[in-house]
C-alpha positions as CSV (number, residue, x, y, z in Angstrom):
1,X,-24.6,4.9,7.5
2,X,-24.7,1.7,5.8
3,X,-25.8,3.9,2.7
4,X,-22.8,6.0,2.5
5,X,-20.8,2.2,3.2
6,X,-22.3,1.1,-0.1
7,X,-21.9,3.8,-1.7
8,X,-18.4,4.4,-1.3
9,X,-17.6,0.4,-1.8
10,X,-19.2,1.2,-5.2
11,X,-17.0,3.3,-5.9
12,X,-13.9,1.6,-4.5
13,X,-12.4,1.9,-7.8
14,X,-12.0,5.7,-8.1
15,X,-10.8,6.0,-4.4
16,X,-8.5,3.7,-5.6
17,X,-7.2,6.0,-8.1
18,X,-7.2,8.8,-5.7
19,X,-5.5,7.3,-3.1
20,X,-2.8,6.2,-5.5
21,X,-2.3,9.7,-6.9
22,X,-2.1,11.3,-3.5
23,X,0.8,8.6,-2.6
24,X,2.7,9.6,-5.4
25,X,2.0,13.2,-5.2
26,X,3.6,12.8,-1.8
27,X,6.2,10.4,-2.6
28,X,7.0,13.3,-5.5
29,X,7.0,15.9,-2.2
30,X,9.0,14.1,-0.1
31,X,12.3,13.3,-2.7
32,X,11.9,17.2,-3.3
33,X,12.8,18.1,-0.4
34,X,16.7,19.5,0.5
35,X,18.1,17.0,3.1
36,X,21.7,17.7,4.8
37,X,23.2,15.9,1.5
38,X,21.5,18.3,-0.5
39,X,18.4,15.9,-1.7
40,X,17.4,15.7,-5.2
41,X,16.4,19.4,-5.4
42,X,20.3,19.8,-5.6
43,X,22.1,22.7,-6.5
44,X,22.7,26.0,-4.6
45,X,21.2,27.9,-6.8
46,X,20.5,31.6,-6.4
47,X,17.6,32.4,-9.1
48,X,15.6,29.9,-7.3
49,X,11.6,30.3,-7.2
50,X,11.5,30.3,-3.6
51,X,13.9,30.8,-1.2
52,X,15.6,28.0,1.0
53,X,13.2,28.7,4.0
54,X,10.2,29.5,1.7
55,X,10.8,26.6,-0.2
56,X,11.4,24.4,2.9
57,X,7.9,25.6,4.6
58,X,5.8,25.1,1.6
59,X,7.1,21.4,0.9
60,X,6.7,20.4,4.4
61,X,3.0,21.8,4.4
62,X,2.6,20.0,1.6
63,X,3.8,17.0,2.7
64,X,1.7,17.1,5.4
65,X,-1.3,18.1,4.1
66,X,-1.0,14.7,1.3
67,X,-0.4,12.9,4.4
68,X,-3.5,13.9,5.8
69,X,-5.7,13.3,3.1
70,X,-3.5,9.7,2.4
71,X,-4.6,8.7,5.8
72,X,-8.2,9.5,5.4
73,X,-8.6,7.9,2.6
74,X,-7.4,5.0,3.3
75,X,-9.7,5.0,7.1
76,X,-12.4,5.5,4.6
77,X,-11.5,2.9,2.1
78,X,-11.0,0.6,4.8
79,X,-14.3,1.4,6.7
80,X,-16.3,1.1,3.5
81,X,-15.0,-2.1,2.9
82,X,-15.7,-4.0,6.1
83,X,-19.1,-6.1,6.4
84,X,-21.0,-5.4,10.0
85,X,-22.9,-8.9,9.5
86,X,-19.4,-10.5,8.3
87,X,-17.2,-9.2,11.1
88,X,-19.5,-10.3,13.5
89,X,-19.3,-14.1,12.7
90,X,-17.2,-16.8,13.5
91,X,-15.1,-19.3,11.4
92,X,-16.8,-21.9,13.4
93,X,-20.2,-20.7,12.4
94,X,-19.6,-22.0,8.4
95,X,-18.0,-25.3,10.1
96,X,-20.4,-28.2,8.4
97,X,-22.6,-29.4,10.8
98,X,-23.2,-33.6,11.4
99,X,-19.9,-34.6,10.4
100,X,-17.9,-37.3,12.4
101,X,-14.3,-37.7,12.2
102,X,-12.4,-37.6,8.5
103,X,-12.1,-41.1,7.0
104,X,-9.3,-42.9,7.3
105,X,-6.6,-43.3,4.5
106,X,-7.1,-46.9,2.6
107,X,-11.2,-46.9,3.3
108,X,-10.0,-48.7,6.6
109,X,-12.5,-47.1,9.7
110,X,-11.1,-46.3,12.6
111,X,-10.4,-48.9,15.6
112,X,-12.8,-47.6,18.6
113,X,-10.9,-46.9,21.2
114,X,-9.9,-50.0,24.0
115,X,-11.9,-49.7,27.0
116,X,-10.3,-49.3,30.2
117,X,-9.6,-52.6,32.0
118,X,-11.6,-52.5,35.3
119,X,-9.8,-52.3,38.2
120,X,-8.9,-55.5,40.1
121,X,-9.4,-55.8,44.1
């Protein structure tokens, strides 16, 4: 598996491309279809390609078949980009290690705090 990781975060660039192609293929899909104010496939027109329903059927297969592949992609860009021996550390485990409190402002050090006055019988 983590050959098929680094192979596909090798080529990060071209599912880049891919995945930006499919969004605006669907984006392109989408504004195509008729909506109850008519959308930008306006027009009633009667030599069209397809008809209403025809056209109506295809575009939403369409649309749903982009959406598809858009959401796979980007599961796989996303899983080829995550790290196994990153994800499984902690912030605190690149916290320097030996370091007392931050120095004061001025170069003064710190007072150490007052001790506690015993108690009085």
């Amino acid at each position: 598996m983590d050959a098929v990781r680094h192979f596909l975060h090798e080529w990060r660039l071209v599912l880049l491309v891919i995945h930006v192609g499919v969004t605006a293929a669907m984006i392109v899909v989408i504004l195509l279809q008729r909506s109850e104010g008519g959308g930008l496939g306006m027009g009633g027109r009667s030599d069209a390609l397809f008809s209403v329903r025809g056209q109506a059927n295809i575009l939403s297969r369409m649309t749903a078949i982009f959406a598809t592949i858009f959401f796979v992609l980007s599961m796989i860009m996303a899983w080829s980009m995550t790290d196994p021996v990153r994800a499984t550390r902690s912030i605190m485990d690149r916290a320097p290690v030996g370091q007392g409190t931050p120095a004061a402002p001025g170069g003064m050090t710190p007072a150490a705090p007052a001790q506690p006055a015993a108690p009085t019988r």
